[in-house]
ChimeraX commands (.cxc) that place a marker at each C-alpha (Angstrom):
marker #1 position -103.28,53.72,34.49 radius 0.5
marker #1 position -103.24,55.92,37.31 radius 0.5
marker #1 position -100.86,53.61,39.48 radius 0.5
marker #1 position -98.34,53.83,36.12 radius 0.5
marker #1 position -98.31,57.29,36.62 radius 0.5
marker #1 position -97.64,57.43,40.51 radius 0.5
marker #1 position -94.89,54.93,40.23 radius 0.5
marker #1 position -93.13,57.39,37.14 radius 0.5
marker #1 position -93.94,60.50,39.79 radius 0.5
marker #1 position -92.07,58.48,42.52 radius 0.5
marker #1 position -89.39,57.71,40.37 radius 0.5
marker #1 position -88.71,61.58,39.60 radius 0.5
marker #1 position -89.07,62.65,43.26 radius 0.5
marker #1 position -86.68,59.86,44.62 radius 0.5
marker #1 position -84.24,60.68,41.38 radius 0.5
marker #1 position -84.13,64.46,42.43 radius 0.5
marker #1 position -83.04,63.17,45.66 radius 0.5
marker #1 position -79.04,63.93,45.76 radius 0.5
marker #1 position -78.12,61.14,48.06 radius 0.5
marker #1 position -79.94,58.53,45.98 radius 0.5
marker #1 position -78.55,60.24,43.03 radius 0.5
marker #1 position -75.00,59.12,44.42 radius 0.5
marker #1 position -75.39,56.39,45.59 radius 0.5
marker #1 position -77.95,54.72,42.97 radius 0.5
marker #1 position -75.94,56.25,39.76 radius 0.5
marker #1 position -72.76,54.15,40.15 radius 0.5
marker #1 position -74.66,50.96,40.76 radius 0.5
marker #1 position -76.81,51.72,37.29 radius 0.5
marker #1 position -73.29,52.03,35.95 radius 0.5
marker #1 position -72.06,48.86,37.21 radius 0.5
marker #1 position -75.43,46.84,36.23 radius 0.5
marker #1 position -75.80,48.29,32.51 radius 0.5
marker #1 position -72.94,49.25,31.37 radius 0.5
marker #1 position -71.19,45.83,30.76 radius 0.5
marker #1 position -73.71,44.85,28.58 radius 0.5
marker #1 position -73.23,48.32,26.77 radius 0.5
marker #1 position -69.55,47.50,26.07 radius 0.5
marker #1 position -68.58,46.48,22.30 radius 0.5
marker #1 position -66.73,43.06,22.97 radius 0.5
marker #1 position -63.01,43.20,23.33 radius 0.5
marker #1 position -60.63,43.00,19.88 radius 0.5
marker #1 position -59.01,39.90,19.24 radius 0.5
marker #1 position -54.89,40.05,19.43 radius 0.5
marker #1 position -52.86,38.89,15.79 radius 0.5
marker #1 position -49.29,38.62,16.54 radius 0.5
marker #1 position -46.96,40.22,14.21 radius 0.5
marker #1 position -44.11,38.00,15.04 radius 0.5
marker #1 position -41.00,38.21,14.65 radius 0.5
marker #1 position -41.93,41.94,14.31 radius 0.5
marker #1 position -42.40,42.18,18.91 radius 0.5
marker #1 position -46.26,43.31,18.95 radius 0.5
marker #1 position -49.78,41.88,18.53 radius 0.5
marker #1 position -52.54,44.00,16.31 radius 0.5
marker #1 position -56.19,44.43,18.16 radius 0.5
marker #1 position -58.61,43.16,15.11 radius 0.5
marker #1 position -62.30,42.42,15.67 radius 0.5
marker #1 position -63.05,39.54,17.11 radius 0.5
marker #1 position -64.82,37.85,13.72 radius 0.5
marker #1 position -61.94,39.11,11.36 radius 0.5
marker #1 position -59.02,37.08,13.38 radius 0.5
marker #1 position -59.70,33.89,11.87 radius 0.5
marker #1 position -59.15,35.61,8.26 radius 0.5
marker #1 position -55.74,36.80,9.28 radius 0.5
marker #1 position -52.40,35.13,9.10 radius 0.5
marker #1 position -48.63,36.27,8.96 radius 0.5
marker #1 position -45.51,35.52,7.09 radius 0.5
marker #1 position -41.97,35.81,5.83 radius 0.5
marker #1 position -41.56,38.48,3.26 radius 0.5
marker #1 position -40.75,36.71,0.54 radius 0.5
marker #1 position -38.54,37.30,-2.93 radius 0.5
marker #1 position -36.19,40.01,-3.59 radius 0.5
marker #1 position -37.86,43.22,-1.58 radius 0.5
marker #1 position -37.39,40.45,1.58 radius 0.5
marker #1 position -34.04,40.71,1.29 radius 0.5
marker #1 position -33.70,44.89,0.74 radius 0.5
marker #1 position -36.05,45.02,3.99 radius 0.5
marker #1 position -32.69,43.28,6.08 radius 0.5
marker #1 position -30.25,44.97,3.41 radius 0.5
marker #1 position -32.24,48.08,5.07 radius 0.5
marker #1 position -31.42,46.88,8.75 radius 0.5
marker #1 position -34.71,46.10,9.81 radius 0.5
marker #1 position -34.82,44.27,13.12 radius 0.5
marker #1 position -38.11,41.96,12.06 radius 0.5
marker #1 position -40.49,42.00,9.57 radius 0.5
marker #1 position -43.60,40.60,8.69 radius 0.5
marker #1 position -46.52,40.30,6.13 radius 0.5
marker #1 position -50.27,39.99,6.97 radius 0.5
marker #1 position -52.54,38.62,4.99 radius 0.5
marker #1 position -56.26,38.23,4.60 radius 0.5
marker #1 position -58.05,35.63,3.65 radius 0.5
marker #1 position -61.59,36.55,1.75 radius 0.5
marker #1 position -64.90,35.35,2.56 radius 0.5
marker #1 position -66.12,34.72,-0.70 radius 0.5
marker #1 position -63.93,32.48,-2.44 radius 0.5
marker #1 position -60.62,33.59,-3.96 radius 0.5
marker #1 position -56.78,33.54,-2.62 radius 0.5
marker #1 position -55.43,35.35,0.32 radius 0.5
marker #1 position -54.46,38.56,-0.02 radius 0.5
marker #1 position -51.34,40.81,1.65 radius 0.5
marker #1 position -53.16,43.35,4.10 radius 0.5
marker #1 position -50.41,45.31,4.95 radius 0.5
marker #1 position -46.50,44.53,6.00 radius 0.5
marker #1 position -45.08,45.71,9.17 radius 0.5
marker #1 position -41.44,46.64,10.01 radius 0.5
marker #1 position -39.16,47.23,13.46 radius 0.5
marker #1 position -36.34,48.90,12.52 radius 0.5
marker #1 position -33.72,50.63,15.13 radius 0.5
marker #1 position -34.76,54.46,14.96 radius 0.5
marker #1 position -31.96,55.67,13.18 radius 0.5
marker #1 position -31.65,53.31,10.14 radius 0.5
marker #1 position -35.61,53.86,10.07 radius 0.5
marker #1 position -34.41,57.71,9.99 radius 0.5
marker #1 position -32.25,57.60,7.16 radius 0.5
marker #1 position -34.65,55.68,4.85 radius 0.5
marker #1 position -36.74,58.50,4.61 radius 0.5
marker #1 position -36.75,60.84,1.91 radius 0.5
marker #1 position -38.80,64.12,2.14 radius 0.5
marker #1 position -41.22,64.01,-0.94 radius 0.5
marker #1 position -40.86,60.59,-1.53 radius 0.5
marker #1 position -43.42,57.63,-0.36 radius 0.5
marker #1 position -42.00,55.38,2.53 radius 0.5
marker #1 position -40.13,52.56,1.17 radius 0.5
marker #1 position -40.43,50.94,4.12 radius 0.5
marker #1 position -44.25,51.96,6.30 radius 0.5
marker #1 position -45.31,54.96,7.77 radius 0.5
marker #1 position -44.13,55.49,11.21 radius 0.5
marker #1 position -46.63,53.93,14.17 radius 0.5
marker #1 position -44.60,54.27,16.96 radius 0.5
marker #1 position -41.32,54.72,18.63 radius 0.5
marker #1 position -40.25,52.29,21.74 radius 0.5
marker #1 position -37.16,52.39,23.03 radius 0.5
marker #1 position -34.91,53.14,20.43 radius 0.5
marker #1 position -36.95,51.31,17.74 radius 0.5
marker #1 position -39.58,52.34,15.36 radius 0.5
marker #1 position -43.08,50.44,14.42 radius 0.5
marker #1 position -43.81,51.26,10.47 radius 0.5
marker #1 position -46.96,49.64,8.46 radius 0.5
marker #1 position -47.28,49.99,4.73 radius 0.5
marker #1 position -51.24,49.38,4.00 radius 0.5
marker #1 position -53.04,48.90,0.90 radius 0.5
marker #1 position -52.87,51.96,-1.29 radius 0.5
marker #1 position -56.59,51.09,-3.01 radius 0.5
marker #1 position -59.50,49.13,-2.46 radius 0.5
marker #1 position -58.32,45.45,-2.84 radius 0.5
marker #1 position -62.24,44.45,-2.75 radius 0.5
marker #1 position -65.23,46.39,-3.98 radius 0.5
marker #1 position -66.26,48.69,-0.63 radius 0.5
marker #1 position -69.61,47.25,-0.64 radius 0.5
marker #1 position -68.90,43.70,-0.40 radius 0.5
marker #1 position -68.15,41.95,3.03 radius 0.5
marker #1 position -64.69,41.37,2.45 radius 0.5
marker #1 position -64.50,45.24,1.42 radius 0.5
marker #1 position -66.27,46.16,4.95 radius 0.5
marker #1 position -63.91,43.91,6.55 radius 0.5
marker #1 position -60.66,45.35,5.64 radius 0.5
marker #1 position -62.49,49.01,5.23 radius 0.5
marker #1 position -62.78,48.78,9.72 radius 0.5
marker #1 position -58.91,47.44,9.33 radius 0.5
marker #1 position -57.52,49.86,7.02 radius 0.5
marker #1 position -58.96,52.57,9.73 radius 0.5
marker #1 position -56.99,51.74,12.76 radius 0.5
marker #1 position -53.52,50.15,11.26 radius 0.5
marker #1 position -51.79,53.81,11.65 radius 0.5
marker #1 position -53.37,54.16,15.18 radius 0.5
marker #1 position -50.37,53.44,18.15 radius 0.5
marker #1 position -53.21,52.36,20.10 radius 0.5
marker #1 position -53.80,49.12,17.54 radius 0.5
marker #1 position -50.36,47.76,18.48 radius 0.5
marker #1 position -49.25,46.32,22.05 radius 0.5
marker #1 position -46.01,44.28,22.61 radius 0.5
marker #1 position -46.58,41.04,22.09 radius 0.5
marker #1 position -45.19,38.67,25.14 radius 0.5
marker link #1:1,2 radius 0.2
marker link #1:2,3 radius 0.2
marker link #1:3,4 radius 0.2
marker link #1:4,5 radius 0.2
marker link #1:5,6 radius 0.2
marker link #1:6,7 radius 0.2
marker link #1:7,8 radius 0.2
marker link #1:8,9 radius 0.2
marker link #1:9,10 radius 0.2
marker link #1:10,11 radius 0.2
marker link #1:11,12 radius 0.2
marker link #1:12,13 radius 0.2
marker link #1:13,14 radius 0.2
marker link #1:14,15 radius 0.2
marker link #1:15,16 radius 0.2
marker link #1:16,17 radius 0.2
marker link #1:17,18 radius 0.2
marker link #1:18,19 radius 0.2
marker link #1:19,20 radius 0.2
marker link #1:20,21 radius 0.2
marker link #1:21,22 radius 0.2
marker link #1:22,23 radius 0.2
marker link #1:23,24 radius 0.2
marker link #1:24,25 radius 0.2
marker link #1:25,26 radius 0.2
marker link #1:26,27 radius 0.2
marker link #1:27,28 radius 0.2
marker link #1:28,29 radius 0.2
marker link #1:29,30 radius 0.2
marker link #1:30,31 radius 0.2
marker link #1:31,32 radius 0.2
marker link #1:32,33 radius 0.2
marker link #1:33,34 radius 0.2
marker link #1:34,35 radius 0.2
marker link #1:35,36 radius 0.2
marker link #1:36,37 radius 0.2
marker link #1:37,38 radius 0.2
marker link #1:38,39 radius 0.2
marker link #1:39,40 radius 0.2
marker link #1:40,41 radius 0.2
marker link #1:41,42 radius 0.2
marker link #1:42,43 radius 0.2
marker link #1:43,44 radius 0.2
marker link #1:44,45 radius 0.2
marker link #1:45,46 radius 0.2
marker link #1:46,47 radius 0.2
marker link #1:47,48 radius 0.2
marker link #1:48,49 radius 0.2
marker link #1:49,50 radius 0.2
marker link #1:50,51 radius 0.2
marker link #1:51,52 radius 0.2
marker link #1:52,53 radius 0.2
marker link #1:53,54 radius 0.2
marker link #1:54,55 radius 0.2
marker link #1:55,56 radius 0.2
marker link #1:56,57 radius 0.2
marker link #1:57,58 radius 0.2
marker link #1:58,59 radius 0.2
marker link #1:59,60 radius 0.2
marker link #1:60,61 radius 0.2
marker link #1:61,62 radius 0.2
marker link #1:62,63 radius 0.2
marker link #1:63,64 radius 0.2
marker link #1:64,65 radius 0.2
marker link #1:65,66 radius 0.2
marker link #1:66,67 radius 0.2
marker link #1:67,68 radius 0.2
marker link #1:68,69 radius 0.2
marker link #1:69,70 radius 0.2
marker link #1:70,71 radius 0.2
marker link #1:71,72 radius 0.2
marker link #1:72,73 radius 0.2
marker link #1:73,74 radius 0.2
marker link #1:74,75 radius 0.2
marker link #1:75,76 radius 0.2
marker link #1:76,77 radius 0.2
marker link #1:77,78 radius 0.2
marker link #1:78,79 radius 0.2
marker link #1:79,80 radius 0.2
marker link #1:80,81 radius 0.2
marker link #1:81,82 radius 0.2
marker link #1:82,83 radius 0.2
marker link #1:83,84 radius 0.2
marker link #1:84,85 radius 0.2
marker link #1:85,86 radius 0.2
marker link #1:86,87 radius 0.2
marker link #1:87,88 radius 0.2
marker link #1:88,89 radius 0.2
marker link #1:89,90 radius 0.2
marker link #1:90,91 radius 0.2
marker link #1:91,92 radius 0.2
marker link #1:92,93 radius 0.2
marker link #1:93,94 radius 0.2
marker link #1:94,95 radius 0.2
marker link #1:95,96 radius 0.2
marker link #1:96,97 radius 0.2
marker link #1:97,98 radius 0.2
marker link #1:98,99 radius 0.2
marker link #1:99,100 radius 0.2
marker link #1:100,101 radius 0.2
marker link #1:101,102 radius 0.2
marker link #1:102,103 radius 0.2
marker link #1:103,104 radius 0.2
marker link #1:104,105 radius 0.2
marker link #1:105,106 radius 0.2
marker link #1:106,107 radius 0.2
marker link #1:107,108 radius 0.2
marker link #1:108,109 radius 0.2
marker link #1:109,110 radius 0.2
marker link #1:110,111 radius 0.2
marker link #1:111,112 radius 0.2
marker link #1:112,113 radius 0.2
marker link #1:113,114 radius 0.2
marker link #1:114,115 radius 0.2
marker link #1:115,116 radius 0.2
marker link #1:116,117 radius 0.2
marker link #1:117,118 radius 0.2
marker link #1:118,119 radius 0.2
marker link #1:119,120 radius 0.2
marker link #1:120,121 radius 0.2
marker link #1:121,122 radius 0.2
marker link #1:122,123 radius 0.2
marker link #1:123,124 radius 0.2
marker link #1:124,125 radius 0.2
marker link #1:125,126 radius 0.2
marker link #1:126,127 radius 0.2
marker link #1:127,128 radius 0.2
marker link #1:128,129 radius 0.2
marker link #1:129,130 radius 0.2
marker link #1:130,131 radius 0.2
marker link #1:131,132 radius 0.2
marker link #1:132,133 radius 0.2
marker link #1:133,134 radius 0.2
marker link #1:134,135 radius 0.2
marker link #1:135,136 radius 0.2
marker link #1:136,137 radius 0.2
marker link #1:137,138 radius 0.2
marker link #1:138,139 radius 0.2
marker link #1:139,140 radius 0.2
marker link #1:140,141 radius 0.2
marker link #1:141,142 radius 0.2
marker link #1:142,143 radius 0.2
marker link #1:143,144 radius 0.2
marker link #1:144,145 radius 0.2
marker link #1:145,146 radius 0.2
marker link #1:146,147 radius 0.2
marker link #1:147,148 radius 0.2
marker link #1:148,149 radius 0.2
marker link #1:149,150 radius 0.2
marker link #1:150,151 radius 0.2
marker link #1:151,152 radius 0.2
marker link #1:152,153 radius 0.2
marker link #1:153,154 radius 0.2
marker link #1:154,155 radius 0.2
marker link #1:155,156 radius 0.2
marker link #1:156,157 radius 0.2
marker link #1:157,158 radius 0.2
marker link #1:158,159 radius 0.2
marker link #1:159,160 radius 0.2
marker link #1:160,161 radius 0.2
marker link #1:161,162 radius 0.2
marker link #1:162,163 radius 0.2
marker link #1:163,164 radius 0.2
marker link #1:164,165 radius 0.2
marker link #1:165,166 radius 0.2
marker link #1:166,167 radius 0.2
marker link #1:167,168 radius 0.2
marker link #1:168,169 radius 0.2
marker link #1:169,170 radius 0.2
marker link #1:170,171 radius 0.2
marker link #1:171,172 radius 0.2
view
């Protein structure tokens, strides 16, 4: 017991020490925190709309894009947009996909002089702006699935980032 103590004694006298303090703290740092580190997000592309969406890792699989489809498809390039796209989600219980959310690159000022003060966005709320052009998503409005069912957790953690810049990156 007594040799427990003497080592945790040691261990305080060598810590209050400011040289090892510099030079052991950065090595601690390179050792532990790695394997502190929540694992990278998985990339979805959003083609043709130019960028990729970070998603957690066990959610890409469950996501998939395409055309919009039907009459609004066609108001969306009536509109000017540049791209557009649809993402969907596919459940883990059984049922059909689902649209997550639909995103838009329109040239800045067409995007402009969609909006209409006191009205919802026709087309997305605004992400971002990159050179001259402008990122919009239009989410889900309600809960598509019951919150307390996986497929509600799932897009719950998605519907929290899609109007963060920092979810979007160009996609190469």
């Amino acid at each position: 017991m007594s040799g427990g103590i003497i080592r945790v004694g040691y261990a305080i006298a060598v810590m209050r020490n400011p040289t090892v303090l510099r030079t052991a703290l950065p090595l601690v740092a390179v050792v532990l925190l790695p394997s502190c580190s929540p694992q990278p997000d998985a990339a979805v592309s959003l083609s043709p709309v130019p960028f990729a969406m970070s998603v957690p890792p066990a959610l890409a699989p469950r996501l998939q894009t395409g055309p919009i489809e039907g009459p609004f498809g066609q108001e969306v390039e009536r509109a000017g947009a540049l791209a557009s796209t649809t993402l969907y989600y596919r459940p883990v219980e059984q049922g059909e996909e689902v649209i997550f959310l639909t995103a838009y690159w329109f040239p800045a000022d067409k995007f402009d002089a969609l909006q209409s003060p006191g009205q919802p966005p026709l087309f997305g709320t605004e992400v971002l702006r990159q050179d001259g052009n402008v990122l919009s998503v239009a989410g889900p409005v309600d809960a598509i699935f019951a919150p307390d069912t996986p497929d509600g957790r799932n897009l719950t953690a998605l519907y929290g980032v899609i109007h963060l810049p920092e979810t979007y990156r160009a996609d190469d």
